[in-house]
Structure formats: structure tokens, C-alpha cells
C-alpha positions as CSV (number, residue, x, y, z in Angstrom):
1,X,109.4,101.3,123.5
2,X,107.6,98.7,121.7
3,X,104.0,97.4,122.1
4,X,104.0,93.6,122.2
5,X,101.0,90.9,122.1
6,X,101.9,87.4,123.6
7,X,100.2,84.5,121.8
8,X,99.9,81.3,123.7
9,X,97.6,78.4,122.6
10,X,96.6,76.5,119.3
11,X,94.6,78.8,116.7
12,X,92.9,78.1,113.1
13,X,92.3,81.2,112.1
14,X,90.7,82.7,108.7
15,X,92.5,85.1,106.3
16,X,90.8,88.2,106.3
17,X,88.6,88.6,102.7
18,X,89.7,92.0,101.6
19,X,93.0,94.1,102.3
20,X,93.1,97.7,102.3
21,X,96.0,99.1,100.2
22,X,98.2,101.1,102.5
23,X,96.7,99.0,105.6
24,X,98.7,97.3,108.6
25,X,97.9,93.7,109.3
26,X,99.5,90.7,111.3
27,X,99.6,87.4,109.2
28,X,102.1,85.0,107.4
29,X,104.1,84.4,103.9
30,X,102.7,81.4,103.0
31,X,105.0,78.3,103.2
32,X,104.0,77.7,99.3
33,X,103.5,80.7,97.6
34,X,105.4,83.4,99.7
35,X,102.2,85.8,99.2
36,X,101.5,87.3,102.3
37,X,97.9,87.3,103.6
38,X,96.6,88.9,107.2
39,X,94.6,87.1,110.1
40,X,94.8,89.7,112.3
41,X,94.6,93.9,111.7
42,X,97.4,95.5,113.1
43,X,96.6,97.2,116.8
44,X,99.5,99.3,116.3
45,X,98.7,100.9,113.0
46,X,103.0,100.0,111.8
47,X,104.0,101.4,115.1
48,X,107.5,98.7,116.1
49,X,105.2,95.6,117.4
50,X,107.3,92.7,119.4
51,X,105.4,89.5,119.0
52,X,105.8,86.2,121.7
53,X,105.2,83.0,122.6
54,X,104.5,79.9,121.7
55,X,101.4,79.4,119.8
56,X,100.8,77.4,116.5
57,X,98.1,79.1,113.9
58,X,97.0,76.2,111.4
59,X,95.4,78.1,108.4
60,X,95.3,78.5,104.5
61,X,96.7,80.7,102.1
62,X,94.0,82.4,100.4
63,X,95.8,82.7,97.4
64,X,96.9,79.3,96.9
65,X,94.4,77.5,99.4
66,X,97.6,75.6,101.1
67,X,97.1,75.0,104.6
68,X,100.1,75.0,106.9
69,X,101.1,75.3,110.3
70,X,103.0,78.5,111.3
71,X,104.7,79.4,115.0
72,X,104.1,82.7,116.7
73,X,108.0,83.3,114.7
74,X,106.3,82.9,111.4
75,X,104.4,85.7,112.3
76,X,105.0,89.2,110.4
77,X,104.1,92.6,110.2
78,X,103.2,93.9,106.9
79,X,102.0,96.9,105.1
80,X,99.7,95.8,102.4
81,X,100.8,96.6,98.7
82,X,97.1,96.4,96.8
83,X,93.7,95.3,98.0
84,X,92.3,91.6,98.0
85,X,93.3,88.9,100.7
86,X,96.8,88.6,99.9
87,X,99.5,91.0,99.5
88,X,103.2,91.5,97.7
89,X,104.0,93.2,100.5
């Protein structure tokens, strides 16, 4: 059975600085770029994660520096491909 985290609310969270190759985060593909970049580590370590609600996270891309507004859908769980604060992945 899945772990799940239910987001309710408005956010403006930061992109985490640096990414660990190899490590599990929470985060978006930017609207712009499609580079993926984390706001949140991963609780579950890449364990099947079910994310809910209805929360909007406005934020920028650190790798293009585009700010957008995402929905807890937009939302994705991703293993990071190299270090830095975005990702391939």
C-alpha cells in the first residue's frame, strides 16, 4: 500500500540549492524548460508515494529562473540524474 501526503493551501516554496545524484525528491518540470528541480526531499526514499489535494505552489525554476504556478497534479516524484538544483531526471 502506498504512503500518501495531502497538500491543501497556497505555497511559495524555494528549490532546494544542491541535489544529490541518486537522491529522491518531490518537485516540478518546469513549465519552460522541462528541467526538473525539487522543493521537497522525498519522505519515502522512491517507495510508490500518492500525492492529493488541492494546493497551488508558486515558485521558480532554478535553472531558468521562470516562475510559475503548479497544482498539487503538477507534482512529481523523481530520482535525481546529477547534482546541482535541477535534474534530467
Amino acid at each position: 500500500m502506498a504512503q500518501g501526503i495531502h497538500f491543501t493551501g497556497a505555497y511559495a516554496p524555494i528549490a532546494l540549492p544542491g541535489l544529490v545524484p541518486g537522491g529522491w525528491y518531490l518537485g516540478f518540470a518546469c513549465k519552460r524548460c522541462r528541467q526538473h528541480f525539487a522543493v521537497l526531499n522525498d519522505p519515502s526514499d522512491g517507495a510508490p508515494l500518492e500525492l492529493s489535494g488541492s494546493a497551488s505552489f508558486t515558485t521558480a525554476c532554478p535553472n531558468c529562473d521562470v516562475q510559475s504556478e503548479y497544482s498539487t497534479a503538477d507534482l512529481v516524484q523523481f530520482q535525481a540524474a546529477q547534482g546541482g538544483p535541477s535534474s534530467t531526471a
